[in-house]
N, C-alpha and C positions, 0 to 999 in steps of 0.2 A: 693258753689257759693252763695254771696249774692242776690240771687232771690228766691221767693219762689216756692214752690212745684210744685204747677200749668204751672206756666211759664215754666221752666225748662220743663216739661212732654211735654208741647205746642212746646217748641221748639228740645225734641227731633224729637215727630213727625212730624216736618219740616227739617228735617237731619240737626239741629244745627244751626238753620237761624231762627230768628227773626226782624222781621220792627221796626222799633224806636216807632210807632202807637199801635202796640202790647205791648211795653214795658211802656207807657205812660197810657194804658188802664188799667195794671196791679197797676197800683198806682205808678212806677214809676216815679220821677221829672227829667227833661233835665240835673241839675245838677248830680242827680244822674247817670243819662246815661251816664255823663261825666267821671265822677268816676270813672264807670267800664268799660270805655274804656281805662284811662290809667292806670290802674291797668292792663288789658291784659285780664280781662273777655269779654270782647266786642272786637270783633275786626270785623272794618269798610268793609264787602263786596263791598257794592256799597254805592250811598248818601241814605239814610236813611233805609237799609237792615246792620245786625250785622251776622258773626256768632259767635256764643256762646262757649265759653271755649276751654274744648277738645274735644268735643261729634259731629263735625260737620264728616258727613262719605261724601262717592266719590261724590256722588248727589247733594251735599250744591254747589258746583256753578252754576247749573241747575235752583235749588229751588230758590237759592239766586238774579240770574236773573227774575227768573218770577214777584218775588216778588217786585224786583226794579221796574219794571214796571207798576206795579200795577192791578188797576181792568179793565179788558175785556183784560187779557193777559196770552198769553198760551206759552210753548215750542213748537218750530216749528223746519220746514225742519232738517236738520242734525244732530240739535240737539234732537229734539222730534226720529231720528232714534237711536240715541244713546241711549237715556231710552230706547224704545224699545227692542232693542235690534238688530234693522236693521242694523246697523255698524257701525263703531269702532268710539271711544271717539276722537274730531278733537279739537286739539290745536285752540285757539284763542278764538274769539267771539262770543258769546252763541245766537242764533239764539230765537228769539221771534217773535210770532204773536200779535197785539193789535186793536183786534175789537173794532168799532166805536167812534174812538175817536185820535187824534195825538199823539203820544209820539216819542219821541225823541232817539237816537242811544248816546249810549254813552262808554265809554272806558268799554269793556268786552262784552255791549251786541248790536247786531246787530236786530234794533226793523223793523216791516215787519208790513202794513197797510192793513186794510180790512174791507170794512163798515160792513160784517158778516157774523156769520159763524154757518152754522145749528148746532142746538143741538148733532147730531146725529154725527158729524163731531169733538165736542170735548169731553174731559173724564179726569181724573184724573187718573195717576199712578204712585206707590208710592208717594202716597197723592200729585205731581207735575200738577199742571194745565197743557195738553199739547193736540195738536191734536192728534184727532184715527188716526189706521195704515192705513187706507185707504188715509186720506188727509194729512197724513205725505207722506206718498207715491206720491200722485199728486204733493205736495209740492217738494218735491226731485229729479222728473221729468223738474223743473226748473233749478234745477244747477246740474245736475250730468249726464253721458254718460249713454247709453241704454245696455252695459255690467253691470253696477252697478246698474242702475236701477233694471234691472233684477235678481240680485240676491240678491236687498233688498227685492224683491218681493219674489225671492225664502224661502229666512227667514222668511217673514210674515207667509207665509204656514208654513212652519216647526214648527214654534210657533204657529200654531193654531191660530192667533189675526185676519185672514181675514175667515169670515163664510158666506156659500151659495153665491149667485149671490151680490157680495157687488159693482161690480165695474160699472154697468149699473145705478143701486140707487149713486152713487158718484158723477157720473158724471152728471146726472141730475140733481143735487144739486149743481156742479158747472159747467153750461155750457159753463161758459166763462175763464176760467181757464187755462195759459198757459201752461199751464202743461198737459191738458185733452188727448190732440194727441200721445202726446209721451208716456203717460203709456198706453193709448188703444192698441195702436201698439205696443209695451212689451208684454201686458198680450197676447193678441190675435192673435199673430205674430205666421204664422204657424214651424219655426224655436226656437221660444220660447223653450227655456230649461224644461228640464221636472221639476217637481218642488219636489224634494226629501227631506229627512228626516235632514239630516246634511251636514254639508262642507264635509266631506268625503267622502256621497255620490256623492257630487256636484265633486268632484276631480276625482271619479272614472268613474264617465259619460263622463268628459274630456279628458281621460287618451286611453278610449273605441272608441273615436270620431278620437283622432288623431290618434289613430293606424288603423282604418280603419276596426276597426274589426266589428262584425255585431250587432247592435244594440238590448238591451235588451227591454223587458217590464219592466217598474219601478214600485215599491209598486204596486204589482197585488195580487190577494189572491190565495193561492192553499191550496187546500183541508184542508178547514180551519183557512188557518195563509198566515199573511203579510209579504210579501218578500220583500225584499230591490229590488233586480233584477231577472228576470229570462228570459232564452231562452228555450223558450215553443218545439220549433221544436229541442231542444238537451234536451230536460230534465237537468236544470243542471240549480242551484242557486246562485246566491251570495250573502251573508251578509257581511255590512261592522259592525264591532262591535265599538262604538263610546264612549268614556266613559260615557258620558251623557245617553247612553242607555242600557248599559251593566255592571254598575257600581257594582251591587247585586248580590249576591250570589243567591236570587229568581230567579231572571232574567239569570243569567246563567245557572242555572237548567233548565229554562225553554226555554231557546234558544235550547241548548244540546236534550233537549225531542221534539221537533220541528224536530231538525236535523234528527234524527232517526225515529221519522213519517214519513217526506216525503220521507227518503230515502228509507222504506217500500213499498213505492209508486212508485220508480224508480227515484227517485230525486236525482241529488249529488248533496251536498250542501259544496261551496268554505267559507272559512269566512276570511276575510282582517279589517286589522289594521290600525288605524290611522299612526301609525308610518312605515307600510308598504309600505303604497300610497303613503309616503312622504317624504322616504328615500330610497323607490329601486323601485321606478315608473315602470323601465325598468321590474325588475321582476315581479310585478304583469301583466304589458302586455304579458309577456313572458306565467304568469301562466295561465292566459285566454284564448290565442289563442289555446295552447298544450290542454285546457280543450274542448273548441269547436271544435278542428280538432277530437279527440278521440271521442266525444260524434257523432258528424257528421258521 
């Protein structure tokens, strides 16, 4: 590509998104910007955001919006859960935040006003200016139902991104927040979903609820090691094994030498599959109740 080194390296690590302003700094002339847009090295994201050749990956419309937007502007609500990893990538218009200052909505992105917003409230990930999973969370509390709230909440936890007492410091930071109510009543809801490791877990809690069967302890420790589930009054385990957590030959050795501890202990220990829970539902209820009536 005719740009130099630098640039190119700049705009990988902007997942293939460069500002016409970056391109102009670089020595760049307007004509030349011309050039390489109809040549097909530039190709026009927004008004004055490009992405660059073939190098742009999933992210460059994320980035590509931030950057349209310019300075005091972050990824927000839906989309700030999508980087995260809160839930799934949503067709249409790229949801932006843009502290103290107007900017304008335009075809792609849907720009959201805020005279400001604590430091501690935004972060960069994958190099994307966007809110923390905290005030992506209160944010998403405004357009989304208290099912999905709560299990973008439950993924935060999964992922590790919410740490100690975060949601009391949140919301003193936005007292005025329409969102404040609805995620305190999620989090603190004494029906609140327990907040497990993976979907799987989350399907196997569901599966336990409808059936009527008796409820486990979720991630408790026994002598030693973290249990997905257990019923303490049957002695009797369940692991569900998730590729994400079981993907290693370590990790399986070390699952298998788990099993065989507690069961030294008087532990049975059940282990379910993702593809179990989610193609014979019926049988894993079937296989827990036959495991509680026996243990009982």
């Amino acid at each position: 590509m005719p740009i130099d080194r630098e640039l190119w390296a700049l705009a990988a690590r902007q997942h293939g998104v460069l500002a016409v302003w970056q391109l102009l700094a670089a020595g760049l002339s307007r004509r030349a910007i011309s050039t390489l847009v109809a040549r097909g090295w530039l190709r026009p994201a927004h008004r004055g955001v490009y992405l660059v050749g073939p190098i742009h990956g999933p992210l460059a419309r994320l980035m590509a919006a931030v950057m349209a937007v310019g300075d005091g502007a972050f990824l927000s609500h839906r989309s700030a859960a999508e980087l995260w990893g809160l839930g799934p990538a949503i067709a249409g218009s790229v949801a932006v935040t843009c502290v103290g200052r107007e900017a304008r909505s335009r075809d792609g992105i849907r720009v959201h006003h805020v005279a400001r917003l604590a430091t501690s409230d935004v972060t960069r990930h994958h190099e994307i200016p966007v809110t923390g999973p905290g005030r992506t969370l209160l944010d998403l509390a405004t357009r989304i139902g208290r099912l999905h709230l709560g299990r973008a909440a439950e993924q935060a936890e999964v992922l590790e991104l919410l740490q100690g007492d975060w949601l009391d410091p949140l919301l003193a930071r936005n007292p005025r927040h329409r969102g404040a109510r609805a995620l305190r009543d999620v989090i603190c809801a004494d029906d609140a979903p327990a907040m497990t490791r993976s979907e799987a877990e989350r399907r196997l809690l569901e599966l336990v609820r409808a059936a009527r069967l008796q409820a486990p302890e979720v991630n408790q420790r026994l002598h030693g090691y973290e249990v997905d589930f257990s019923w303490p009054a049957r002695k009797l385990v369940v692991e569900v094994d998730g590729w994400a957590y079981h993907s290693s030959r370590g990790s399986f050795e070390r699952d298998r030498r788990r099993d065989a501890d507690l069961a030294r202990q008087g532990w049975r220990v059940i282990r379910l599959t993702w593809t179990l829970l989610t193609r014979e539902p019926e049988a894993v209820v079937a296989l827990l109740a036959q495991a509680l009536a026996v243990a009982g």
